[in-house]
KETITOR-582828 format. One record per residue: x, y, z of N, C-alpha, C in turn. Coordinates in steps of 0.05 Angstrom, whole numbers, padded with zeros to 5 digits, always signed. Layout:
BEGIN
XYZXYZXYZ/...
This chain:
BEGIN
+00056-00538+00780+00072-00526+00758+00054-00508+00741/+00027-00509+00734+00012-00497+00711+00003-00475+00730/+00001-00479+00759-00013-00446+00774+00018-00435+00772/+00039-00441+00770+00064-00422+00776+00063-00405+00744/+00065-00425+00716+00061-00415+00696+00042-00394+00702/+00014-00397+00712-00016-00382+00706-00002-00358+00722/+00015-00356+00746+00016-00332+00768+00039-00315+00752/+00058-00339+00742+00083-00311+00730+00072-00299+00700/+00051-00307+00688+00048-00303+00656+00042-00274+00659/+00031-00261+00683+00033-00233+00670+00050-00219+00669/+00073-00230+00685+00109-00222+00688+00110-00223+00664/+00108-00242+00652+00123-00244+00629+00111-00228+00604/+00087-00221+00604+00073-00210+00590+00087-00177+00591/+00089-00168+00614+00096-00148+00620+00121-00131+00618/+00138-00160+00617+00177-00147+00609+00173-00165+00589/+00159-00169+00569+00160-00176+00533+00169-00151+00524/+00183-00151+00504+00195-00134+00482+00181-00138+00455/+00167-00122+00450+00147-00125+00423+00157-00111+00401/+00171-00124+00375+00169-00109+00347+00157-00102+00330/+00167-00086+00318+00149-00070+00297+00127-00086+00288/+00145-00107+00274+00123-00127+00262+00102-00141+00279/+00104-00140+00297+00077-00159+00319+00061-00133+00326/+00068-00112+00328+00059-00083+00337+00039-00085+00311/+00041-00081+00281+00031-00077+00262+00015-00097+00249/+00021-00120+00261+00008-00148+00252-00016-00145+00265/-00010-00134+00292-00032-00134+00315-00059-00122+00314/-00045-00101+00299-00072-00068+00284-00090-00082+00267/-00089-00102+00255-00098-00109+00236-00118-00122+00248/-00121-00139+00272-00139-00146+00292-00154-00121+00306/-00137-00104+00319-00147-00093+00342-00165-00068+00320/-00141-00053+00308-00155-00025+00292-00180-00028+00289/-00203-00002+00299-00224+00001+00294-00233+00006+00270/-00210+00027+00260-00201+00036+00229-00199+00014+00215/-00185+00006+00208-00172-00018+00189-00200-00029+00193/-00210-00039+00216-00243-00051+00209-00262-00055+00189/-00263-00017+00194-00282-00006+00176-00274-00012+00145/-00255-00008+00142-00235-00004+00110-00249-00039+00100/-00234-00055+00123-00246-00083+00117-00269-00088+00108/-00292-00080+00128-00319-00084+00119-00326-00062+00100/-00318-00044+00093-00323-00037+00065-00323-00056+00046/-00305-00062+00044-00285-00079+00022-00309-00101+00009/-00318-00121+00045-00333-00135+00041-00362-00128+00035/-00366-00109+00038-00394-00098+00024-00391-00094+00002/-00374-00079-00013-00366-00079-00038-00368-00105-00058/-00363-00128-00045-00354-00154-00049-00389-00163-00057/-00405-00156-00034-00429-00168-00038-00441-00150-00054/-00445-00124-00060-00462-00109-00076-00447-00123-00103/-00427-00131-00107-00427-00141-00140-00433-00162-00141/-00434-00183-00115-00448-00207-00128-00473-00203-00124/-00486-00184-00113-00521-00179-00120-00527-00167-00148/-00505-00149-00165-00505-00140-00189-00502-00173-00206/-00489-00186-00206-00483-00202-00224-00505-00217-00224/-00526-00217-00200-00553-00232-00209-00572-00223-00215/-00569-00202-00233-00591-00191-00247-00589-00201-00271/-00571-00218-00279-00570-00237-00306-00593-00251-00307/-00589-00262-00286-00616-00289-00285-00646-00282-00274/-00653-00304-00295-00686-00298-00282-00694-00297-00253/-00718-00289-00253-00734-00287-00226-00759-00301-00226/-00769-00305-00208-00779-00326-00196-00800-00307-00164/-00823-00301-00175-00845-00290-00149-00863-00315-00151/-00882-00306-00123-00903-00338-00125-00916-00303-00110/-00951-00310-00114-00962-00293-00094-01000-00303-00092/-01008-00282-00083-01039-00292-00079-01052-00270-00070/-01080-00274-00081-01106-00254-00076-01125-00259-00075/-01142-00248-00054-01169-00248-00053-01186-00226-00056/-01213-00229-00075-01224-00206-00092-01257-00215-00075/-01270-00188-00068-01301-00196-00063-01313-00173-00072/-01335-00178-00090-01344-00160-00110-01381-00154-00102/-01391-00146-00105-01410-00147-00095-01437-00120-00114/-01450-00117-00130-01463-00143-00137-01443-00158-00155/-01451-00190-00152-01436-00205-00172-01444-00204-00207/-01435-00206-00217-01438-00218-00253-01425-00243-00257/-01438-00241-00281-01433-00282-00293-01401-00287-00296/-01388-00258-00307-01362-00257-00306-01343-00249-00286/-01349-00241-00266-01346-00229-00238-01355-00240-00218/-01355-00271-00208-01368-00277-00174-01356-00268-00163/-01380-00269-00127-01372-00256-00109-01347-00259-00100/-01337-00283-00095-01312-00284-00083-01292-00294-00101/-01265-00291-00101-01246-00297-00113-01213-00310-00108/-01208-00324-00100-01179-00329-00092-01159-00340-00110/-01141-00328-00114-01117-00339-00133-01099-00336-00127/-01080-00368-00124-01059-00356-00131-01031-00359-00154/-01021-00346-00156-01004-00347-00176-00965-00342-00168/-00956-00357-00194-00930-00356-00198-00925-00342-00226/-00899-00323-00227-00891-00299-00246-00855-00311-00257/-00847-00321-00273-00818-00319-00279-00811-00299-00303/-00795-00285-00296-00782-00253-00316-00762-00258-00320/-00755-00247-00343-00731-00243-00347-00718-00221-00370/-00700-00214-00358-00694-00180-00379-00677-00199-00402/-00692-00195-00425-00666-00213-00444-00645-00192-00456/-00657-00162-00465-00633-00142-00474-00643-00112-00452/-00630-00102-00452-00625-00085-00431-00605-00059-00447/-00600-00060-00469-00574-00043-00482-00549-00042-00463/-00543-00059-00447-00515-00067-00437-00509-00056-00407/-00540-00045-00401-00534-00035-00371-00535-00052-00351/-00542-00071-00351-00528-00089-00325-00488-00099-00330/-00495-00106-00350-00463-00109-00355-00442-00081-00343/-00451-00054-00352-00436-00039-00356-00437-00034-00313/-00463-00031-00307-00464-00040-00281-00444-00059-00256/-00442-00085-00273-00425-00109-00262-00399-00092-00262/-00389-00078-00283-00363-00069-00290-00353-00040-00265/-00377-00028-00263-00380-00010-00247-00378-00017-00218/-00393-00039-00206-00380-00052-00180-00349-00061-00185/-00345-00076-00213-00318-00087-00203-00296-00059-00192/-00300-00043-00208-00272-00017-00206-00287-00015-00173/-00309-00004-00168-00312-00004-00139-00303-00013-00117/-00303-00049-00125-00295-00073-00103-00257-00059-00104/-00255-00060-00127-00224-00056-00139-00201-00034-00116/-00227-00015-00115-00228+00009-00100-00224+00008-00071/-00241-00009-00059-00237-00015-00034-00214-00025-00029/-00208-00045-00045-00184-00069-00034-00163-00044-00036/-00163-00024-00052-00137-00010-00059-00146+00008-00025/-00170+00015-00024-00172+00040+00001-00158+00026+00023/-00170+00000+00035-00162-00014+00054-00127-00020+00051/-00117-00020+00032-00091-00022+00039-00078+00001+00040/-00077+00024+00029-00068+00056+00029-00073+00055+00066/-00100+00053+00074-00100+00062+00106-00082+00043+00113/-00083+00013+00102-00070-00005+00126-00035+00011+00121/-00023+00012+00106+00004+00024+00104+00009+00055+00119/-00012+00063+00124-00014+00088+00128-00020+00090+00160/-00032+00072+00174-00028+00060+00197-00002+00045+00205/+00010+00034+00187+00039+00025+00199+00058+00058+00190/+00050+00071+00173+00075+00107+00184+00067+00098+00209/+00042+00104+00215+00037+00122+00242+00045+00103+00273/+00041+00079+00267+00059+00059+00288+00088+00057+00279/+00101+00063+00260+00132+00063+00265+00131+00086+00265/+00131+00116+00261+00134+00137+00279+00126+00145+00309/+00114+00132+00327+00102+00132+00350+00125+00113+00365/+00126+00085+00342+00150+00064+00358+00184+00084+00361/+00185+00098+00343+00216+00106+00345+00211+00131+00363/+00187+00145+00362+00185+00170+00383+00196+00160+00406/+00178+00143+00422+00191+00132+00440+00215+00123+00449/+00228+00111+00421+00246+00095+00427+00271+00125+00439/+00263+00151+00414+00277+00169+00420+00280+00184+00449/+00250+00186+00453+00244+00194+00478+00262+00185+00504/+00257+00162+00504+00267+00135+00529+00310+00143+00524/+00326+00148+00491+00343+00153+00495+00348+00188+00516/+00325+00205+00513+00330+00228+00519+00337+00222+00545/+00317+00212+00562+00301+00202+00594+00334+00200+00600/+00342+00181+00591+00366+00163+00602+00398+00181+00608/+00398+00205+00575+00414+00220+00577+00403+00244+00611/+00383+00253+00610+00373+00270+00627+00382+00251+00656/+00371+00226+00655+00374+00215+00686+00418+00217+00693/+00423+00213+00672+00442+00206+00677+00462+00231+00686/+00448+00256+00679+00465+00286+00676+00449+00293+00708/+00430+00278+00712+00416+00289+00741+00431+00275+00763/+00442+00252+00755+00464+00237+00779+00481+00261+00781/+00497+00260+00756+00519+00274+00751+00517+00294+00776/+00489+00312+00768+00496+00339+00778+00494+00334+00819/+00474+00310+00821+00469+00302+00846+00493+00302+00869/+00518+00288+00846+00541+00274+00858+00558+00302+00866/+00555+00324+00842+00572+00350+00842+00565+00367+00871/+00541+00375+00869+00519+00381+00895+00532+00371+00920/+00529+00345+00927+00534+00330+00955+00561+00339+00954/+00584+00340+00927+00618+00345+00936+00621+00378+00944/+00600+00393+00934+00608+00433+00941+00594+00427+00959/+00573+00419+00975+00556+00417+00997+00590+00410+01027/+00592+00389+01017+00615+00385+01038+00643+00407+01040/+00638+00420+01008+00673+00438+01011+00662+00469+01028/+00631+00468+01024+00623+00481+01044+00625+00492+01072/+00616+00461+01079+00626+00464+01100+00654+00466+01123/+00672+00462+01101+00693+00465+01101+00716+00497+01092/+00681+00508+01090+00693+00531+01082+00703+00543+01049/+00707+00518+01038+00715+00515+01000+00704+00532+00994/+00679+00531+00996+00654+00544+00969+00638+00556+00985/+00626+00574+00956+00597+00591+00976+00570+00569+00969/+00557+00582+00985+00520+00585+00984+00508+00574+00950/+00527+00602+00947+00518+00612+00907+00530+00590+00891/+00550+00579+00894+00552+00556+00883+00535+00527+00882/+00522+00520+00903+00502+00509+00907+00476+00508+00896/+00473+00542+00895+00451+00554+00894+00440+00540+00862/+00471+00551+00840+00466+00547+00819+00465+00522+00806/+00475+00499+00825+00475+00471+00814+00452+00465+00826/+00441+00468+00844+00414+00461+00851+00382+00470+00830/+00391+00497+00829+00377+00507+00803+00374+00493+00778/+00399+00484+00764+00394+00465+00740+00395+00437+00746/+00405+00431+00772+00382+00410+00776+00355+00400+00786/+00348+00424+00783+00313+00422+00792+00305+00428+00765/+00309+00446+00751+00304+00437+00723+00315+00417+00703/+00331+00405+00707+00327+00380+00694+00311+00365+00706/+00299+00360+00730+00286+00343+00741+00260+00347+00730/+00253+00379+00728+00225+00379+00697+00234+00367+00683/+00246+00370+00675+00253+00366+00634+00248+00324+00640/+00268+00309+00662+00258+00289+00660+00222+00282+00666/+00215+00292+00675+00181+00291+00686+00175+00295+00658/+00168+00318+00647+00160+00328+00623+00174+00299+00596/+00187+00296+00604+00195+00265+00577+00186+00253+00583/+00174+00235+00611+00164+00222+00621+00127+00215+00617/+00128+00241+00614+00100+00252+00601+00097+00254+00575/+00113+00255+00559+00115+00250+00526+00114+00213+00523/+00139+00204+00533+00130+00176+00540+00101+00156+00537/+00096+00168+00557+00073+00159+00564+00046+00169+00539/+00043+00189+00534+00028+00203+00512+00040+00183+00486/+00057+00178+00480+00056+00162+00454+00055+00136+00455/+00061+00122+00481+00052+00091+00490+00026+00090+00490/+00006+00107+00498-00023+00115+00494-00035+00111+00472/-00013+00117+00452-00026+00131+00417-00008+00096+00403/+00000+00096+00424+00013+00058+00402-00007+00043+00408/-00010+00036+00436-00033+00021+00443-00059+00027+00427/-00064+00051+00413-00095+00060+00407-00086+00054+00376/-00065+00055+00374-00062+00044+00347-00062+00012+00335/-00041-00001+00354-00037-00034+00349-00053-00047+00367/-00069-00044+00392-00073-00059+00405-00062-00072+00431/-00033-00066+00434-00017-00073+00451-00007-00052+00470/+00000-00058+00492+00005-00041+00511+00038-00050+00520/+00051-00036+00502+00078-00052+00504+00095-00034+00531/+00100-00047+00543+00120-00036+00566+00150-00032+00549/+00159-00051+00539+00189-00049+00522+00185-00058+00498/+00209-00039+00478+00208-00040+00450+00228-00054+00451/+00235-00074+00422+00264-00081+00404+00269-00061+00393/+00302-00067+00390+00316-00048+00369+00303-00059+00333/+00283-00057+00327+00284-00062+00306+00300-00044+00280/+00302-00053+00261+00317-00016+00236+00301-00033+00210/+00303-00019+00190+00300-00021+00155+00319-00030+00143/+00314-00047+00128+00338-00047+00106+00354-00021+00093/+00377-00023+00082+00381-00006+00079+00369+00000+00040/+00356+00024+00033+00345+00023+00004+00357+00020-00009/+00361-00001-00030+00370-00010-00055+00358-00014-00072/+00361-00005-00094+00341-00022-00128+00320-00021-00118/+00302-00003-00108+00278-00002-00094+00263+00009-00125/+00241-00002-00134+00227-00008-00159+00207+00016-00149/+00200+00036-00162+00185+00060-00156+00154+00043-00181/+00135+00054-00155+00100+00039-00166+00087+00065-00163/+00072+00063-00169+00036+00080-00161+00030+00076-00135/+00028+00091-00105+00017+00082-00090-00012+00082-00093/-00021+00068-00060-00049+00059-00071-00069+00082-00068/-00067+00111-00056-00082+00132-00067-00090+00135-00084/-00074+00134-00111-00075+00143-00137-00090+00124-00143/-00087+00092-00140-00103+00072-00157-00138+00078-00137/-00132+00082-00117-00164+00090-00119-00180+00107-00126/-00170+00127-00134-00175+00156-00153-00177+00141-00178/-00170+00122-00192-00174+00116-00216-00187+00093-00217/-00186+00069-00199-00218+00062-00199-00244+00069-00202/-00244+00088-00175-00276+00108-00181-00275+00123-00206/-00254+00126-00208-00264+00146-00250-00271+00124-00260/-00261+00103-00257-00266+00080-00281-00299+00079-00278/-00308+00073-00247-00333+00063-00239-00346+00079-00249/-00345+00111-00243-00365+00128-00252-00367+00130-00283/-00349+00131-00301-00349+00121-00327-00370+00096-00334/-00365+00066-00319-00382+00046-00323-00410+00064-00322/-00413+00070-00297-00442+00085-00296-00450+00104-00317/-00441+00117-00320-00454+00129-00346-00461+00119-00372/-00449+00098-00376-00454+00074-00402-00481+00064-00389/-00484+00063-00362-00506+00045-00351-00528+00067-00363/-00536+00085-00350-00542+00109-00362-00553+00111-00384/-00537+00114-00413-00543+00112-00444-00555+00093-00446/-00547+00062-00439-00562+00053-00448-00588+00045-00439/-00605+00070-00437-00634+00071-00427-00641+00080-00463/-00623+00095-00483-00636+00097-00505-00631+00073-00523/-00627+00049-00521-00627+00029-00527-00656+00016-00528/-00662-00009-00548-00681-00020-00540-00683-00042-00511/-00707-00044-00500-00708-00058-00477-00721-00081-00491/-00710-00106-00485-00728-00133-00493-00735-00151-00471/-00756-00155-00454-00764-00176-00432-00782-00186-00440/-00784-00216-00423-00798-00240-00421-00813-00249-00401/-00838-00253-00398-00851-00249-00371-00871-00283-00372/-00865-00298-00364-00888-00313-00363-00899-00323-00325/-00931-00325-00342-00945-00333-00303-00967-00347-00310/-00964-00355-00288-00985-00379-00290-00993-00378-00256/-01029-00380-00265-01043-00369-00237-01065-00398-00239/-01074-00401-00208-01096-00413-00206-01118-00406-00189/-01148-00405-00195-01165-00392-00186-01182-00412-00172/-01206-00401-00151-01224-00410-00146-01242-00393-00139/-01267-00395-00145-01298-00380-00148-01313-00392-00127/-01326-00363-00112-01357-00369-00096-01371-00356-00109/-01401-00363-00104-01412-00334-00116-01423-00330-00145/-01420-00352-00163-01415-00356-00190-01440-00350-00204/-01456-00329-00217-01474-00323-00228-01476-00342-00251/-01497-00356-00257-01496-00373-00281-01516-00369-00301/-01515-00375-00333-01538-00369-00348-01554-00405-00345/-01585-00393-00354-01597-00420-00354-01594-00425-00377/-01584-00452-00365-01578-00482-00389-01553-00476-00395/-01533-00462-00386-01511-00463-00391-01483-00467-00372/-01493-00455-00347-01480-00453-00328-01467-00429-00329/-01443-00423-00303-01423-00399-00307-01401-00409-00307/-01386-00439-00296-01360-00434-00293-01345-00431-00317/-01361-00440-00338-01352-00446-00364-01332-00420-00377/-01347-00392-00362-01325-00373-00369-01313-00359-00349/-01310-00374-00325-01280-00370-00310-01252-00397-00315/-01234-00383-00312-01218-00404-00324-01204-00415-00294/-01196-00434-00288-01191-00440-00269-01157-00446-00263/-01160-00451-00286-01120-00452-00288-01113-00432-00315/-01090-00417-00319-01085-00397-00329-01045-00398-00333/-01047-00393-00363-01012-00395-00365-01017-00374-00381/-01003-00352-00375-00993-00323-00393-00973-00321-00404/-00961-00317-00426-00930-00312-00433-00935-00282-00446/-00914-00264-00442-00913-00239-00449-00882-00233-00456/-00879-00218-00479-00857-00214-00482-00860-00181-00495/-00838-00172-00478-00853-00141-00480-00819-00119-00498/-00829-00100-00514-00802-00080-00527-00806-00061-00524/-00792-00036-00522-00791-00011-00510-00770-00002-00520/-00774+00024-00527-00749+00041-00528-00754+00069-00520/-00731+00089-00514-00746+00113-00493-00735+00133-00531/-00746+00148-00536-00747+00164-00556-00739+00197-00557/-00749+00202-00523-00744+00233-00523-00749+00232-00493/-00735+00247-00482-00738+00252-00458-00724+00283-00448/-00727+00303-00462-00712+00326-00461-00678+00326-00455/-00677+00302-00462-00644+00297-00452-00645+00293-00425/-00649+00290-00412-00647+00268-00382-00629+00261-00383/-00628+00236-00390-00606+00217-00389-00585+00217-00397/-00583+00232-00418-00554+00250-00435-00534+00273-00414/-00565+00287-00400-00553+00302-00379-00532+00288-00350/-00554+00272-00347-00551+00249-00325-00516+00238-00323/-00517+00235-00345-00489+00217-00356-00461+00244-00362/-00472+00266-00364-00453+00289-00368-00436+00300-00339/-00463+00297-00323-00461+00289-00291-00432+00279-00277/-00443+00251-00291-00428+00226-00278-00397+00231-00294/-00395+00242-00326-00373+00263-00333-00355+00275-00324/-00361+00289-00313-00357+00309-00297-00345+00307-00265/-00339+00288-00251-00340+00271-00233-00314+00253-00233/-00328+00239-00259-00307+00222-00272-00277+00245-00273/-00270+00262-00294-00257+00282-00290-00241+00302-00268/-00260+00301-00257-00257+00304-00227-00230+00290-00207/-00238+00271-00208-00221+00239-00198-00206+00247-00218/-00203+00238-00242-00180+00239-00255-00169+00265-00250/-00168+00278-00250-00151+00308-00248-00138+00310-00216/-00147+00293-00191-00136+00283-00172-00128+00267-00168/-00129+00248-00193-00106+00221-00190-00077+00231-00210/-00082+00249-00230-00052+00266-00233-00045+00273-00206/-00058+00293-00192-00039+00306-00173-00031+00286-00161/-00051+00266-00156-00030+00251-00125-00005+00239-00130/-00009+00230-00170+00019+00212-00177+00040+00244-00174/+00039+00269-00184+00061+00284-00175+00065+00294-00153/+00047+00287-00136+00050+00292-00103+00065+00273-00090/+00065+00243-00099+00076+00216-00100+00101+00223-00101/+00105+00232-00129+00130+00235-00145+00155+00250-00131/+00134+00282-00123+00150+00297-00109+00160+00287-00074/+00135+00273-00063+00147+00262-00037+00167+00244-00033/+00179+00221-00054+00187+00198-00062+00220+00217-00065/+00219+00243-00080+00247+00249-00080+00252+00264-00060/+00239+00283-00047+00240+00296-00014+00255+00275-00006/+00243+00248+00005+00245+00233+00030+00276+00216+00013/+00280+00215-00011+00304+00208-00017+00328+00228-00006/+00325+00244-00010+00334+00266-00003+00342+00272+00020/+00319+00264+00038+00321+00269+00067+00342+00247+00080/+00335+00226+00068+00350+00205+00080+00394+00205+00073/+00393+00220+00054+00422+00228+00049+00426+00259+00072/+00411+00272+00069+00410+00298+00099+00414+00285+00125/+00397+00262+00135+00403+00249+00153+00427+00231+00161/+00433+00223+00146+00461+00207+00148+00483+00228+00142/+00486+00250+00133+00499+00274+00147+00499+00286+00172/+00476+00283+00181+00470+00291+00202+00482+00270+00225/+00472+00246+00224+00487+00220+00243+00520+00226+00241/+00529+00235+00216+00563+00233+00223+00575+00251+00237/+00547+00273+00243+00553+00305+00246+00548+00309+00277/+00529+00294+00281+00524+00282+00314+00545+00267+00325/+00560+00246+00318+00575+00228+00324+00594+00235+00327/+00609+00259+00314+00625+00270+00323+00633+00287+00351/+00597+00306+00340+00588+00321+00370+00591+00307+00388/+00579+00285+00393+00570+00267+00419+00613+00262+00430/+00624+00255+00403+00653+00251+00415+00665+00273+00420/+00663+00293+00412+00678+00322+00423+00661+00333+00456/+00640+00325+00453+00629+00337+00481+00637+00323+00500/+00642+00291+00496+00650+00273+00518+00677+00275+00529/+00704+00286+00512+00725+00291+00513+00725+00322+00529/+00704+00339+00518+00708+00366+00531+00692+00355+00553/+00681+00352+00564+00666+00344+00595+00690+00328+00610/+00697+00314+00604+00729+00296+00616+00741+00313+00631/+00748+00339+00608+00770+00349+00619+00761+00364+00635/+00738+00376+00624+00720+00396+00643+00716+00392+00685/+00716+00365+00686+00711+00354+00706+00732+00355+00718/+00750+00343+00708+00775+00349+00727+00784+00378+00737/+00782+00397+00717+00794+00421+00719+00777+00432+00748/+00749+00426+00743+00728+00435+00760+00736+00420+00791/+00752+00401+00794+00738+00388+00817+00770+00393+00834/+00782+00412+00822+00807+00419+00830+00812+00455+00835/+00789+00461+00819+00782+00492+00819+00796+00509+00807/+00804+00496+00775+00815+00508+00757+00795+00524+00734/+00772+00519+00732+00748+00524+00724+00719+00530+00740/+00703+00550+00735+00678+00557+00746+00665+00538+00744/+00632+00536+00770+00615+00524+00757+00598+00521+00736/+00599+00550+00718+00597+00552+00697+00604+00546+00668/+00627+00539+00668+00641+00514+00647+00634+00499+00649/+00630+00474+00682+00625+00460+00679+00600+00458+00673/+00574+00471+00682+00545+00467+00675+00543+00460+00643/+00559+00478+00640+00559+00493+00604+00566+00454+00598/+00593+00448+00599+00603+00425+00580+00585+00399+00588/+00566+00401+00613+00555+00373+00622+00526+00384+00603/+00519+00410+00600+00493+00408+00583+00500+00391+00556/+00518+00406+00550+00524+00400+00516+00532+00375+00516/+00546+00354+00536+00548+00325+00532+00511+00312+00527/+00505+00311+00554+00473+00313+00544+00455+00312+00526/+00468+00338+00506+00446+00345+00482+00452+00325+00468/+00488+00330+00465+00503+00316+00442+00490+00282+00447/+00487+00270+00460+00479+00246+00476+00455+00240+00461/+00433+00251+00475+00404+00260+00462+00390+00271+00423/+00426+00274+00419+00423+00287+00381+00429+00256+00370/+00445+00238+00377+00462+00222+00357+00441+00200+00371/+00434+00200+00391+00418+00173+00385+00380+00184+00373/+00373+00202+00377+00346+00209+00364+00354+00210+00332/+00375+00224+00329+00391+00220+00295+00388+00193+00284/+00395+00170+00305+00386+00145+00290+00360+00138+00289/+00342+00143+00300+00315+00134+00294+00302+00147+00283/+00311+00174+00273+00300+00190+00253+00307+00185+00228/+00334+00170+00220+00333+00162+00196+00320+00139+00197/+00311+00120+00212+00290+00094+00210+00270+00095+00199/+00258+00124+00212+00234+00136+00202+00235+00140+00175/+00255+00156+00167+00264+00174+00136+00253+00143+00128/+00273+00113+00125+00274+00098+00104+00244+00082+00108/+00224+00087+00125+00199+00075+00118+00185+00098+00105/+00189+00136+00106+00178+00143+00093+00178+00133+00058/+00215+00127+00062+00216+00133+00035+00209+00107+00025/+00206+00087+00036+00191+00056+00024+00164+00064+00019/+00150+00081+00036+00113+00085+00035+00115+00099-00001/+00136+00121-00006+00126+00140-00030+00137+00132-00051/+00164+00103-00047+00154+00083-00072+00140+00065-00077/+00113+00068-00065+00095+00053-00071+00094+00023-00057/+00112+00023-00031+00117-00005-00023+00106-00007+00007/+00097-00035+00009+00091-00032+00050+00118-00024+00066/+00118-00010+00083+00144-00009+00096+00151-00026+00118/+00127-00051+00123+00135-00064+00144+00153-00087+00125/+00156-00087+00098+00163-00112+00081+00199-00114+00086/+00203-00083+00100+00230-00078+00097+00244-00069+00127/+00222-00084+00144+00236-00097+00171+00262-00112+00180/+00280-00112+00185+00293-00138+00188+00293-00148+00211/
């Protein structure tokens, strides 16, 4: 029983029907992209908890050896020590703080970058998923107009011979059905080109899609997408930095203590007194040291006008993107009322061409009409065929654009 499971599992693997949501869940694993975004994030994550330990003291241990040669009473030849150093910055004028603050909008930054791509990778897998889906309706209308014309062919082929029909009648149904037989090849080839670009997107190599759709938009709460909030993180960050910056004209207050231990060869000594008496053999230092920078031609004033400037920068591109936001958010509103004009405008088409082909056929297969009517009314069933179902997956598309530019994931609005 478990080798029959192990032999059919790639059957089954193979006629699975994969949705949106397992398609997009999937990226999140497979994406090389999304990866990167990730491990940003997490670097981000660690550079602030390496900032936040610049609060606390430090802690070196080290050691040396000195050989001097000629020696003095205060100087023997040889020397080994070693020693331990603990520091600590007690005021700083607020630049590690302002620092800490400066990773956070950073970390802040990432988490916002990594989700903008991750949403921005599901557009691009639900437009690739409905291409197809559109595609595969085209394939089906085309195969089905190539029977059609197959079946027409084999009936003038026989009235032929019978004398009915000419050559030229043949001639010309053979003609547009060798070109449709491109046009199916050529979809076939589109097909395949965006099953390529899904797989390189989610990870999966789906042979068959579900009908998945969107909710339909309601009371949909318009936000900031997350472009904008990362444009205004980094201002924030680069702002922190420049506080980091100034306060270099602040006073600096540190604390330094060490404590070393020595040992002497070599020891020059006076008579009747000895020498170790003025080497010390154990040693505790405390130092506590203040500073302030006074003039520096403006450096650091400059430095920080810099980081200004920058700051500004970002901000004057996080306006545009919220009215770039703004303006996309009512387009794609917009679009999605054009579209559903369009579906009723198709739906009609698709029912007027099917009624005119009906009749068209009969007239034709009695020789009340050319083959030219008929070519004419079996294209336009076709298109009409090929408009009203691509019409529906184009508004699918419309209502995830228009979920992305209010600020929302569009896989949230799967059903």
């Amino acid at each position: 029983m478990r080798y029959l499971i192990l032999a059919l599992l790639p059957i089954y693997i193979a006629a699975k029907s994969y949705g949106l949501k397992e398609l997009i869940d999937n990226s999140t694993h497979h994406n090389e992209q999304i990866k990167s975004t990730q491990y940003k994030s997490r670097s981000k994550l660690k550079e602030l908890d390496a900032q936040k330990s610049s609060y606390y003291p430090t802690l070196e241990i080290g050691a040396s050896y000195n050989q001097v040669d000629p020696s003095t009473i205060v100087m023997p030849s040889e020397t080994m020590r070693g020693f331990g150093t603990v520091s600590w910055e007690i005021y700083d004028g607020g630049r590690r703080g302002a620092l800490v603050r400066a990773k956070e909008f950073e970390h802040q930054a990432s988490i916002f970058e990594e989700s903008a791509f991750s949403k921005s990778l599901t557009l691009q897998i639900i437009n690739r998923f409905y291409t197809i889906k559109s595609l595969n309706a085209t394939l089906e209308s085309l195969r089905a107009e190539s029977r059609e014309l197959k079946a027409q062919i084999e009936r003038v082929e026989s009235f032929e011979l019978a004398g009915l029909a000419t050559n030229e009648e043949i001639d010309k149904l053979q003609a547009v059905y060798d070109d449709n037989a491109y046009l199916i090849e050529s979809t076939k080839l589109s097909i395949l080109t965006n099953k390529e670009n899904l797989w390189l997107l989610s990870g999966i190599e789906a042979k068959s899609l579900k009908s998945d759709i969107f909710a339909e938009p309601r009371d949909i709460k318009y936000e900031k997408y997350e472009k904008t909030k990362v444009l205004e993180k980094s201002a924030q960050a680069l702002h922190e930095r420049g506080d980091a910056i100034t306060s270099g004209y602040l006073p600096q207050l540190s604390l330094q203590d060490r404590y070393s231990i020595s040992n002497y060869s070599g020891v020059e000594s006076i008579p009747g007194f000895g020498g170790d008496g003025f080497l010390p053999k154990h040693q505790n230092s405390l130092t506590i040291s203040a500073h302030m920078k006074i003039y520096d031609n403006g450096q650091l004033r400059k430095n920080r006008e810099a980081l200004q400037y920058q700051k500004m920068s970002l901000e004057s591109l996080s306006i545009h993107s919220q009215r770039e936001q703004r303006m996309n958010f009512k387009i794609a509103k917009s679009r999605l009322k054009t579209i559903r004009a369009k579906f009723k405008s198709a739906k009609s088409a698709l029912r007027a061409s099917k009624s005119t082909y009906s009749s068209i056929v009969k007239k034709y297969e009695v020789g009340l009409v050319d083959n030219i009517a008929y070519l004419d009314a079996l294209k336009k069933q076709t298109i009409s065929q090929a408009r009203y179902r691509s019409t529906r997956y184009d508004y699918e598309v419309a209502k995830s654009i228009y979920y992305y530019y209010a600020g929302k994931d569009p896989k949230d609005y799967i059903k």
